[in-house]
C-alpha positions in Angstrom: 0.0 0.0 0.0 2.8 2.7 0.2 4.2 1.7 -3.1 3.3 3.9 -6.2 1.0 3.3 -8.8 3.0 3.9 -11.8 5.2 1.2 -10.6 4.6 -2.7 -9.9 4.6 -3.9 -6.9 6.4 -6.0 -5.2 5.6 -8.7 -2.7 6.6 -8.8 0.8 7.0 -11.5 3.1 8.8 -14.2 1.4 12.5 -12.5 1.9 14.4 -11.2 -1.5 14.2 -14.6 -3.5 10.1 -14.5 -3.2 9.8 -10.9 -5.2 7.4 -11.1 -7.6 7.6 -8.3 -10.6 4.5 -7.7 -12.4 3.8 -5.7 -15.9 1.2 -3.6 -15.6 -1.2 -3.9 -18.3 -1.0 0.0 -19.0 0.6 2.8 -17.5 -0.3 4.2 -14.8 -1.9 1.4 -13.3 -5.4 2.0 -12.0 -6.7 0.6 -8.6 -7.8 -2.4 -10.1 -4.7 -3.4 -11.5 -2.7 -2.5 -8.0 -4.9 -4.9 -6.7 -4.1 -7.9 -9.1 -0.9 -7.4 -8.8 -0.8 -7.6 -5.1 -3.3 -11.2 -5.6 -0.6 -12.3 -7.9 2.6 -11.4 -5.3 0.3 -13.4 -2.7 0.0 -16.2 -4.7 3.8 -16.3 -5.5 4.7 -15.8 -1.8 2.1 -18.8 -1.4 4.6 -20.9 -4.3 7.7 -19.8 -2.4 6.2 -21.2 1.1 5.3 -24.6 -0.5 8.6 -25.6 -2.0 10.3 -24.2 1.4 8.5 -26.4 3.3 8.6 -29.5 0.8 4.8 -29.3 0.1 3.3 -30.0 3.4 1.6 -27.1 5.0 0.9 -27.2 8.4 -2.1 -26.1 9.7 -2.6 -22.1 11.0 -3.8 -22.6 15.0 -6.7 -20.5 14.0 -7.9 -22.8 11.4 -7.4 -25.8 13.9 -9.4 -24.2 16.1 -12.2 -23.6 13.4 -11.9 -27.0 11.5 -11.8 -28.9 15.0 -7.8 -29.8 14.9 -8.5 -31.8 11.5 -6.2 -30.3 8.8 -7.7 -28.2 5.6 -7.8 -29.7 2.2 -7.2 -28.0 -0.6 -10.1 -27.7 -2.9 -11.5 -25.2 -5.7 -13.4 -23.1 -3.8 -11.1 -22.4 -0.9 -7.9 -21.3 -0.9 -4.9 -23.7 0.2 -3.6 -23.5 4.0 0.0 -21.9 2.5 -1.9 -19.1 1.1 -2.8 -18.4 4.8 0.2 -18.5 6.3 1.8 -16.0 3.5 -1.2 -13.8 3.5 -0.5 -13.5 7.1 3.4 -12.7 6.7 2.9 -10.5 3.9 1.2 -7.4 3.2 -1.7 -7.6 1.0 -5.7 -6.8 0.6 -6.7 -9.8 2.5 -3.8 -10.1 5.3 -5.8 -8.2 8.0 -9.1 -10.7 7.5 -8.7 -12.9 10.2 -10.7 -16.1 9.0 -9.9 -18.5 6.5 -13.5 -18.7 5.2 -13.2 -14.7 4.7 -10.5 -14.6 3.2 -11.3 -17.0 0.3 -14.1 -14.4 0.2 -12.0 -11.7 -0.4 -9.4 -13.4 -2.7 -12.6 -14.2 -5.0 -13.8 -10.3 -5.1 -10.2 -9.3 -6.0 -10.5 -12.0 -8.6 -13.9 -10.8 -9.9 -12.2 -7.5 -9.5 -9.5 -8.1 -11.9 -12.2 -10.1 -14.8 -14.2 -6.5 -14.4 -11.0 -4.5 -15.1 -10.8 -7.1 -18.2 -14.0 -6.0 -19.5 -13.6 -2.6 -18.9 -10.2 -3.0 -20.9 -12.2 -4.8 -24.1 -14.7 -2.5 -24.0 -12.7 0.4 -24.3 -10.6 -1.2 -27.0 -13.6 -1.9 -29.2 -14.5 1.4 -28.4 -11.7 3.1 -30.0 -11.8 0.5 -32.7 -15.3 1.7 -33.7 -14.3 5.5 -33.0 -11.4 5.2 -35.6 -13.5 3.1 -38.2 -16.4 5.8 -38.0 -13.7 8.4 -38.7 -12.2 6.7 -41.4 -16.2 6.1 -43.0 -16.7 9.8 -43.0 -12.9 10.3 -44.5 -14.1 7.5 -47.3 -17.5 9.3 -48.2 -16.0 12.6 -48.3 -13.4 11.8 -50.3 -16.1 9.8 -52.5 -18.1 12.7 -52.9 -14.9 14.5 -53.9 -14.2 12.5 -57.1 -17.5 12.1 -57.7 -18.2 16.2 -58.1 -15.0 16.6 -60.0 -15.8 14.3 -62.2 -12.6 12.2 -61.6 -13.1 8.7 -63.3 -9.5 7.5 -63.0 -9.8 7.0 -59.0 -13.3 4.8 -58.3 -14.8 5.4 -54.4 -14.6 1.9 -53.9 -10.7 2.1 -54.8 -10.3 5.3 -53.0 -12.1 3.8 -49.6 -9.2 1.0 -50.2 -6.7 3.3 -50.4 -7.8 5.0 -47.1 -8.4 1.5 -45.3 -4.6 0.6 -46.4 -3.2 3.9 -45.4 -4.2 3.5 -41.6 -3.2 -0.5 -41.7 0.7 1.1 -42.5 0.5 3.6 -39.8 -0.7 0.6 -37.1 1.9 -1.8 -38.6 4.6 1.0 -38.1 3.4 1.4 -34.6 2.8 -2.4 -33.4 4.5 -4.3 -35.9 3.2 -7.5 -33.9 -0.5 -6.5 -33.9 -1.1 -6.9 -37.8 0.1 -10.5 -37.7 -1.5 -12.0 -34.1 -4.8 -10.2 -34.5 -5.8 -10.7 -38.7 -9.6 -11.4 -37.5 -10.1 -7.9 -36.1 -8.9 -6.7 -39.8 -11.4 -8.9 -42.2 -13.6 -11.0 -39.9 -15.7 -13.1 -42.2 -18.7 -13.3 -39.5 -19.2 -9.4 -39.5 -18.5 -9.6 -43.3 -21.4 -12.4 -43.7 -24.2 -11.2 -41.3 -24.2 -7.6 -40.8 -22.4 -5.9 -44.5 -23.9 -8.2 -46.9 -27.4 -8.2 -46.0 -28.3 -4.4 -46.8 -26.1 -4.9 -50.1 -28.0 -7.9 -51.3 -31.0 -6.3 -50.2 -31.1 -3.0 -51.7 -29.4 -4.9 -54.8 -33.1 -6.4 -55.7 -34.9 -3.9 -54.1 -34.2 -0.8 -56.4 -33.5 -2.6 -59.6 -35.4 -1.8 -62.8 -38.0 -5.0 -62.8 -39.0 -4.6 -66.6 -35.4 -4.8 -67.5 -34.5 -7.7 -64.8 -37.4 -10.1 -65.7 -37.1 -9.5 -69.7 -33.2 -10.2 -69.5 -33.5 -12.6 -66.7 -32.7 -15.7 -69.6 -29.5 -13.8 -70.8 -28.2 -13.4 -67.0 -29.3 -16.4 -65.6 -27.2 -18.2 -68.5 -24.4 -15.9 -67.8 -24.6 -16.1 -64.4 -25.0 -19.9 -63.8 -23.4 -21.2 -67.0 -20.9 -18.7 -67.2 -19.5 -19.0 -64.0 -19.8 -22.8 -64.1 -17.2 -22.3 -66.9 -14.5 -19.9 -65.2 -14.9 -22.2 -62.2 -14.1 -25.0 -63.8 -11.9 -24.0 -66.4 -9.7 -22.1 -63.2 -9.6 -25.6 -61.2 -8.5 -27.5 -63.8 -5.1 -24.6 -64.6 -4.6 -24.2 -61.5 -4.8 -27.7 -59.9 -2.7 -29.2 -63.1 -0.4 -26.2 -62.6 0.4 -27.2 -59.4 0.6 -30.8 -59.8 3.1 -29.9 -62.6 5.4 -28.0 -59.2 4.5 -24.7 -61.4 2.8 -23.2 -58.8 2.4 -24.0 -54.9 1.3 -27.5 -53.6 -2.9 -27.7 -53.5 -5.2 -30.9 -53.1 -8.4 -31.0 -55.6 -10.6 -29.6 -53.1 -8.5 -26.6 -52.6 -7.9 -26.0 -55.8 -11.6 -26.5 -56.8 -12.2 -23.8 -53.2 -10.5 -21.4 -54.7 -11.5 -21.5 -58.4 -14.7 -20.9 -56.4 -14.1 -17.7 -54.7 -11.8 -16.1 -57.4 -15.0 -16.3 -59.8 -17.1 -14.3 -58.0 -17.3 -11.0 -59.4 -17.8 -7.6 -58.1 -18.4 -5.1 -60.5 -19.2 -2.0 -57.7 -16.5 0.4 -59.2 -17.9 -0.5 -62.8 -21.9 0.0 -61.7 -20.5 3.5 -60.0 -19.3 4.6 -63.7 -22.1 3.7 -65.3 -24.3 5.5 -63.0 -22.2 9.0 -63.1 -22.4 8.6 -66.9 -25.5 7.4 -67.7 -25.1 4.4 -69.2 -27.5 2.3 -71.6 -30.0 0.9 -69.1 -29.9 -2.5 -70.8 -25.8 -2.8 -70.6 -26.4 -1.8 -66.9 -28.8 -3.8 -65.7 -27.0 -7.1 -67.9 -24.0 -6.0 -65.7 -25.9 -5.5 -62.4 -27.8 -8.6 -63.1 -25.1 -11.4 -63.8 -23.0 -9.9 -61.0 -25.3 -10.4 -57.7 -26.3 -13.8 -59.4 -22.9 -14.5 -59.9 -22.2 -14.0 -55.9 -24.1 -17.0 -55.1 -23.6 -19.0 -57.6 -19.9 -18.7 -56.7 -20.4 -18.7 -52.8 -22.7 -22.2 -53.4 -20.0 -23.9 -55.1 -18.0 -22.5 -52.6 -19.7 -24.6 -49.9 -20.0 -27.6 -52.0 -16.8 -28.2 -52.8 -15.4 -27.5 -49.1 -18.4 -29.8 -47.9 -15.8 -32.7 -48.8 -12.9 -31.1 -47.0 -10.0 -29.3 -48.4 -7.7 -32.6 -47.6 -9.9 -35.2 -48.8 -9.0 -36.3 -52.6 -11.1 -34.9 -55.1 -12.9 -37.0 -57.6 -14.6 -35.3 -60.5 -16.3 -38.6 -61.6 -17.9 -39.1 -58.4 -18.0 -36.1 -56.4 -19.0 -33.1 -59.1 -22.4 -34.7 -59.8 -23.2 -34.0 -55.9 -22.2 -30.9 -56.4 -23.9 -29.9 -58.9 -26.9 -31.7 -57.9 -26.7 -29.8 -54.3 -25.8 -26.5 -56.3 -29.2 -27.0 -58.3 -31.6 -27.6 -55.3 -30.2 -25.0 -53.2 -30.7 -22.4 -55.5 -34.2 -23.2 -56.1 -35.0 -23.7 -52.5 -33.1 -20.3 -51.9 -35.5 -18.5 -54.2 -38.5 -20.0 -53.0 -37.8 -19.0 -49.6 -36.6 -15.5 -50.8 -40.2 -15.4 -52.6 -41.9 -16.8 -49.8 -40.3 -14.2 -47.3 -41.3 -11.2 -49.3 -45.2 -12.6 -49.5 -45.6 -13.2 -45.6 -44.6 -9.6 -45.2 -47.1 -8.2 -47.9 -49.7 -10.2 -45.8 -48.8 -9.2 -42.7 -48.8 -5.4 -43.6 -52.5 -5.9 -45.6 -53.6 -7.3 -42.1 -52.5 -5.1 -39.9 -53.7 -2.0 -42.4 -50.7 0.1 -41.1 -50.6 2.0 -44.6 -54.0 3.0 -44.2 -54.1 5.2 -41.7 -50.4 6.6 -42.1 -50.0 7.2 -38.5 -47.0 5.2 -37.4 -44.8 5.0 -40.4 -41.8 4.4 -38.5 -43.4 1.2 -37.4 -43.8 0.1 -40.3 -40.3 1.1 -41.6 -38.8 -1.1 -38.6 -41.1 -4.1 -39.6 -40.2 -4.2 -43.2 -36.3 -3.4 -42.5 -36.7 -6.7 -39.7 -38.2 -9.0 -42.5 -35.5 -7.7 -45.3 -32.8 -8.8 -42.8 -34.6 -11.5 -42.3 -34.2 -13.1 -45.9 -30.6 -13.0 -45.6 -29.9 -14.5 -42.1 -33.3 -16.9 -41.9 -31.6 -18.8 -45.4 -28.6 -18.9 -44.0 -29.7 -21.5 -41.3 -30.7 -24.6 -43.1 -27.4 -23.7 -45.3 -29.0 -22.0 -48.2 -27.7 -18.9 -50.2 -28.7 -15.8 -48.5 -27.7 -13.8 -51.4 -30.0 -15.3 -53.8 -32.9 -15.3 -50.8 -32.4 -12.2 -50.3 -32.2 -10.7 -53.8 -35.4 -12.3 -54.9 -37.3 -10.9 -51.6 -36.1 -7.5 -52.5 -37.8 -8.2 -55.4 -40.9 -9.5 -54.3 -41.2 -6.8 -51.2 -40.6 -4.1 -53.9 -43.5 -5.7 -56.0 -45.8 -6.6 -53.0 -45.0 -5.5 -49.6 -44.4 -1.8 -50.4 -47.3 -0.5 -51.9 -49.3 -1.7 -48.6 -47.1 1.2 -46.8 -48.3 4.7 -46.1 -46.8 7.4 -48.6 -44.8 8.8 -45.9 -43.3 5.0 -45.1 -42.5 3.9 -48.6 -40.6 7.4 -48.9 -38.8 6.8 -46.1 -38.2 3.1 -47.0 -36.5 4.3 -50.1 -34.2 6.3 -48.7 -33.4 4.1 -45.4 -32.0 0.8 -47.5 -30.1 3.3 -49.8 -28.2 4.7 -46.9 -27.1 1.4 -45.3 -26.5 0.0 -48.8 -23.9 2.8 -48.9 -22.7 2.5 -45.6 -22.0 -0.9 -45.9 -20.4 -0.6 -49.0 -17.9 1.7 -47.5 -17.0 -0.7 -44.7 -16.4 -3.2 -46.2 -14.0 -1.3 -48.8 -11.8 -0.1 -45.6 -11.5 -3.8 -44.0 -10.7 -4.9 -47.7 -8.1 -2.1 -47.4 -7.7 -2.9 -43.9 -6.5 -6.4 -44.8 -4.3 -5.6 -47.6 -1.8 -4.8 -45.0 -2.4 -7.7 -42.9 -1.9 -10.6 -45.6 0.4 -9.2 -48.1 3.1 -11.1 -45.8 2.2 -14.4 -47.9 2.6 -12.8 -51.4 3.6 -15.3 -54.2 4.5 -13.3 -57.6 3.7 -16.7 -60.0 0.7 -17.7 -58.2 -1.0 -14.2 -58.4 0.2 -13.5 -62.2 -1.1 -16.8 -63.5 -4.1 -16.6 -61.5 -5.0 -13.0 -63.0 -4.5 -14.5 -66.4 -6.7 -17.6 -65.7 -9.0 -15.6 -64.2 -9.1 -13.3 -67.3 -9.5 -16.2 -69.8 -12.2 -18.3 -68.0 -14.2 -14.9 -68.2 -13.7 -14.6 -72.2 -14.5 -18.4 -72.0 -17.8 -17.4 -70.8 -18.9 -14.0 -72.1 -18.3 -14.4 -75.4 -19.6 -17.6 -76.3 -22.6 -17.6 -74.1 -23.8 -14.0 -75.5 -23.4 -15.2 -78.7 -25.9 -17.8 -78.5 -27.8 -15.6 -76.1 -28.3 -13.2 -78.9 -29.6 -15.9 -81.4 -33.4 -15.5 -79.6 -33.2 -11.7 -78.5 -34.8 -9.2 -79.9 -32.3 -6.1 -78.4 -28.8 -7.7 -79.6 -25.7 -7.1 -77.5 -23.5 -6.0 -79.6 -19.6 -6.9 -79.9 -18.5 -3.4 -78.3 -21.2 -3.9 -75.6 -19.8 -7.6 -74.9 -16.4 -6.2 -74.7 -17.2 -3.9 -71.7 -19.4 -6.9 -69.8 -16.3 -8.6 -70.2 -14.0 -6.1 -68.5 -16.5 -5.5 -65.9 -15.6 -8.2 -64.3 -13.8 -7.1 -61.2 -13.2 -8.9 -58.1 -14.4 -7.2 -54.8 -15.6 -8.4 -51.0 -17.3 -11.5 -51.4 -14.0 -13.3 -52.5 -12.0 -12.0 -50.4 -14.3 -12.9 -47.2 -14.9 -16.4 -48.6 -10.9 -16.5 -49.3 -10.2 -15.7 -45.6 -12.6 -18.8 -44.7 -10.3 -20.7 -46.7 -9.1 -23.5 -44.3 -5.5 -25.5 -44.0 -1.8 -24.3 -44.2 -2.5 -22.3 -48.0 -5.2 -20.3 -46.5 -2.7 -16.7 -46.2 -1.0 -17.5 -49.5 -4.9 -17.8 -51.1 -5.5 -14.5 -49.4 -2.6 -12.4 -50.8 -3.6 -14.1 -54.4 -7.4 -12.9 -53.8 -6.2 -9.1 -52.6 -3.8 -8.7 -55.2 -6.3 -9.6 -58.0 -8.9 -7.2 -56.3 -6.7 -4.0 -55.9 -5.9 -4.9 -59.9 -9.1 -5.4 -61.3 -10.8 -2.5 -59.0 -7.8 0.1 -60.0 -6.6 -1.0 -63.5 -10.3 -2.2 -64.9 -12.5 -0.1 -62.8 -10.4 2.9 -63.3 -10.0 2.6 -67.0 -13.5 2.4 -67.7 -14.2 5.6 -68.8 -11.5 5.4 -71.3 -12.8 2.1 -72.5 -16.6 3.4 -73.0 -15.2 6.5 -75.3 -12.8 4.7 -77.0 -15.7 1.7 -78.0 -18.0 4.6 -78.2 -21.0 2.7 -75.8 -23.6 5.8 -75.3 -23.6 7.7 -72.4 -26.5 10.1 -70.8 -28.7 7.5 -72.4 -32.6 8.3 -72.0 -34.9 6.6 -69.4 -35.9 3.1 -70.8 -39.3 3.4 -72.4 -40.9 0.2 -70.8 -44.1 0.6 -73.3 -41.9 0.3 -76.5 -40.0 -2.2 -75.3 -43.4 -4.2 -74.4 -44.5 -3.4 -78.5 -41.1 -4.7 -79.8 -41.3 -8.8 -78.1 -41.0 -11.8 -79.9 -44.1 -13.8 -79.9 -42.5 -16.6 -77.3 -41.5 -13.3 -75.1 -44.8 -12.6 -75.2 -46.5 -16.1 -74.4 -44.0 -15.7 -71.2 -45.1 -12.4 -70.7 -48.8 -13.2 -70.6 -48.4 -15.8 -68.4 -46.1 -14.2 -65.5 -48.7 -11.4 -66.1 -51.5 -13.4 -64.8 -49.5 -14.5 -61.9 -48.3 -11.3 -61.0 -52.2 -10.2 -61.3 -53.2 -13.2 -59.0 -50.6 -12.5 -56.6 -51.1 -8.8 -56.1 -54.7 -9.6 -55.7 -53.8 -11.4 -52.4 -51.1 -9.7 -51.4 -51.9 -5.6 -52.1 -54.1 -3.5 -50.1 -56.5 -1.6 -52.8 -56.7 1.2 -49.9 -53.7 2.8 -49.2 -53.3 6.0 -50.5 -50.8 6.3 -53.4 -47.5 9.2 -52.6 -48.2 12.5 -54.4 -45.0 12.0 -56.4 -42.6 9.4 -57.7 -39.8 8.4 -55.2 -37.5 6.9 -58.1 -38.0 10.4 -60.0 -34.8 11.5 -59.9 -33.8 15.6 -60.0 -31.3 17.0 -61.7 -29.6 19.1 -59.6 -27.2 20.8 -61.9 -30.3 21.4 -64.2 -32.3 23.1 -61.5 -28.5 24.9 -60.2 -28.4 26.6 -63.2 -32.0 27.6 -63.7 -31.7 29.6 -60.2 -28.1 31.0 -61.4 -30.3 32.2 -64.5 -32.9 33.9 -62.6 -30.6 35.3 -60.0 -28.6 37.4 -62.7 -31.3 38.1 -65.0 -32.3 41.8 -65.3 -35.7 42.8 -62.7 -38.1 44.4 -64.7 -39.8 47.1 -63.1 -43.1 46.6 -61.8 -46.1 47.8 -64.0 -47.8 50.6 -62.4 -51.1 49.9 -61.0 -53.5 53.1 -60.0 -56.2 50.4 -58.3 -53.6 49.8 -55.7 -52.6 53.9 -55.1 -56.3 54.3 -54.6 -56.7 51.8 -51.8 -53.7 53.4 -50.2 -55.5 56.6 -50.7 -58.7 56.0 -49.5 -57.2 53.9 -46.3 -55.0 57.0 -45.6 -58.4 59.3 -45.3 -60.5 56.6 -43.9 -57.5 56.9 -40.5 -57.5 60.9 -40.6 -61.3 60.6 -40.5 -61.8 58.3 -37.9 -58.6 59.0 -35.5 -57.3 55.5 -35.1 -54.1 54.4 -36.5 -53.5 53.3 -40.3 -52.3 49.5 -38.9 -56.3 48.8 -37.6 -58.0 50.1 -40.0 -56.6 48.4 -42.7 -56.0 45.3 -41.0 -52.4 44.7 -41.5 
């Protein structure tokens, strides 16, 4: 008790050879940690008293007295006879208590004491983890808004957040060199990644996409998105795995070949999407894009979990494991959009039987049931090992369709806006933890693993696109052209989703795997996502395209388009029958109109320095004045009451 705080203690009582240095955990040391310390010092007086006395410990005459001259055994929930005999030579906490049975009671507060100063410590370390990651979000979306009013094409957000994640990893490596490497789940955990940044993605993915555009081209991108990345998957796993049974590359078994052919297909076309958004692209080339992309996610992520279902370590047989797989692939896609469906129509009930949209009077109750259900999708699929993504992309869909037009005005407006936000946030996050990680894993790097896998990667996407489109086009009415193919072709950039199933990855080749799946996202997102501009001009793809015309589109269908057409027509028609509320008011305006803000900016520049015409004379409005003036010197009262104002 008379030593300082800043300094650790030392125990007393045991002579020179029983000192006991602790490290306090930070400096100064608070009260709690004095305390520990001085539990620990006891403890190693207690060690020092043992061996002296070659393990027997005599009994204390007080605890004879209270145990009736039998001796005291040692068990968990007392302390040990020695500890009494050094808590009583020593100086500690405990050392005036004069019963055994209280002092057990006060060596277990100081212990609870010390797991409360444990918490405190965690608590205050994930609060300045969250502090600095909140900071860094707000750097991120400034920056982003930056490049996006200068017009700045070259830089995408998404790289730009990347580049800002990366930065702060350097300055922590620099500082705690050790930290990076012990403590890589804090950088990129694949739990946070999985059930609290995906959802809102996926989500607002199906939620605001153009329906007309989806459905009609939903043959094209299903065949792109299933085939097609059935093809780079397995054309990757067969390079890669003969590659490295040929000592080309590192050692990997089929399954982890196969793992990683997986995740490396799954595309993420964000930087791409945010071009063709600032430009205006040709709604059909975006939505083809936006389409094969999210279906692409979990068609990757399913074969993901196939393959792995075997075991990374367990021989690979094409012949008789890749019918399972594909087999499991097929059912659990189904079964993923029937519950996705099925989600999204037991929330279109539920709101027509409660009649919140009615009435209009609590729309933020309705907001938080219809944000619960969205979440809903993802997480509920994700516990009988379905595909969240695909669950919850088709009940964005079906909530959009169904559940939101049984919301008040007021809720549906706010609705918009809400998923938009965390869509965004989300986005950003997961760009700094990508940055984040960059740092982290970059230890592992392997120069002919990562070049031959970006060429792989490259090819099995040609292998795909080209071919696939071509047929495709053979029963479309609105062709996609060569140039057009081109630019689906380099829009295939890599992104999140393989780099948190590539951090799942599980055996000794799990960091190399990593350093491969971050090198060939920093490439594709700065090289192809930043050269897209360049690549629209120079192919000549129209920009500030007009709003698709849904009505002509409908006028220009094959005759098999419009066989489908009628008959997803008539189910729609049932459906919404069930599911819509005829009462609900309908908003005054569109939400999804969109304003043009530089449009309306320079209108109100216009009017501001426009020449002000003087006002035409008018001798009605001198006469009031007149007449009021004569009516106050007749009368005696004030101008103000007479005439009102």
């Amino acid at each position: 008790g008379t030593q300082k705080a800043d300094k650790p203690p030392s125990c007393g009582g045991a002579g020179p050879a029983g000192r006991v240095s602790l490290r306090a955990p930070r400096p100064p040391m608070g009260r709690r940690a004095v305390t520990l310390a001085l539990v620990a010092c006891a403890l190693g007086a207690t060690t020092q008293v043992a061996l002296a006395s070659g393990g027997h410990h005599p009994p204390s005459e007080d605890h004879a007295h209270d145990s009736g001259g039998h001796g005291h055994h040692h068990t968990r929930d007392s302390p040990a006879p020695s500890y009494a005999a050094a808590a009583h030579g020593g100086e500690g906490p405990c050392h005036d208590v004069a019963s055994e049975h209280d002092k057990a009671e006060c060596l277990h507060d100081l212990v609870d004491a010390a797991e409360d100063e444990k918490e405190v410590e965690h608590e205050e370390h994930m609060a300045l983890e969250v502090a600095v990651l909140l900071v860094l979000f707000v750097i991120s979306i400034a920056i982003g808004q930056a490049l996006h009013e200068m017009h700045v094409y070259w830089l995408p957000e998404s790289g730009a957040t990347i580049l800002v994640g990366m930065a702060f990893g350097v300055m922590v490596k620099l500082v705690d060199p050790n930290s990076a490497s012990t403590e890589k789940k804090l950088y990129f955990d694949p739990e946070l990644f999985n059930l609290f940044l995906l959802p809102p993605i996926i989500f607002e993915s199906g939620f605001s996409i153009n329906q007309f555009l989806f459905f009609r081209n939903l043959g094209t991108i299903s065949v792109l998105a299933v085939g097609g990345t059935l093809i780079a998957i397995l054309f990757t796993w067969a390079c890669i795995y003969n590659l490295s049974e040929m000592e080309v590359l590192m050692p990997l078994s089929g399954a982890e070949a196969g793992a990683f052919a997986a995740l490396i297909s799954a595309v993420d076309p964000v930087a791409t999407l945010s071009t063709f958004g600032a430009l205006g692209v040709d709604p059909k080339l975006n939505n083809l894009v936006f389409g094969e992309s999210v279906l692409n996610d979990a068609v990757s992520l399913i074969a993901f979990r196939s393959i792995l279902h075997y075991g990374v370590f367990t021989e690979f047989s094409p012949s008789t494991h890749l019918p399972a797989v594909l087999g499991g692939f097929v059912v659990t896609g189904a079964a993923s959009i029937l519950y996705g469906v099925g989600v999204g129509i037991a929330l279109a009930l539920m709101l027509k039987g409660l009649g919140m949209g009615r009435h209009g009077r609590l729309p933020a109750m309705e907001l938080a049931i219809f944000w619960a259900m969205s979440y809903f999708s993802f997480v509920g699929a994700e516990v009988p090992h379905l595909s969240g993504i695909v669950a919850s992309l088709f009940a964005g869909i079906t909530m959009r369709r169904y559940a939101l037009p049984n919301m008040s005005p007021r809720g549906r407006l706010r609705a918009e806006r809400l998923f938009k936000v965390l869509s965004v946030a989300a986005d950003t996050v997961v760009f700094l933890l990508v940055g984040l990680a960059v740092v982290v894993y970059m230890d592992a790097f392997d120069l002919a693993f990562n070049l031959v896998t970006l060429v792989v990667i490259l090819a099995g996407r040609a292998l795909n696109i080209f071919p696939l489109l071509w047929l495709a086009n053979l029963n479309r009415t609105e062709k996609v052209t060569h140039n057009e193919q081109v630019v689906m072709w380099w829009s295939g950039l890599r992104g999140a989703i393989a780099v948190a199933l590539a951090v799942q990855m599980p055996g000794p080749t799990r960091d190399p795997i990593v350093s491969c799946t971050m090198s060939v996202v920093l490439f594709t997102i700065f090289v192809f996502g930043g050269t897209t501009k360049s690549l629209l001009d120079k192919l000549k793809i129209e920009v500030h395209a007009p709003k698709y015309d849904e009505q002509a589109a409908a006028r220009e269908l094959t005759e098999t388009e419009r066989v489908a057409h009628r008959h997803v027509s008539a189910m729609d028609a049932f459906i919404e029958s069930l599911c819509v509320d005829n009462q609900v008011l309908e908003p005054l305006h569109d939400p999804e109109e969109d304003v043009d803000y530089d449009q309306l900016r320079e209108e109100l520049e216009a009017a501001e320095t426009a020449p002000k015409l003087p006002k035409p004379h008018d001798p009605s409005q001198e006469d009031f004045v007149k007449r009021q003036k004569e009516r106050s010197r007749k009368t005696g009262h004030p101008l103000v009451s007479v005439s009102g104002f």
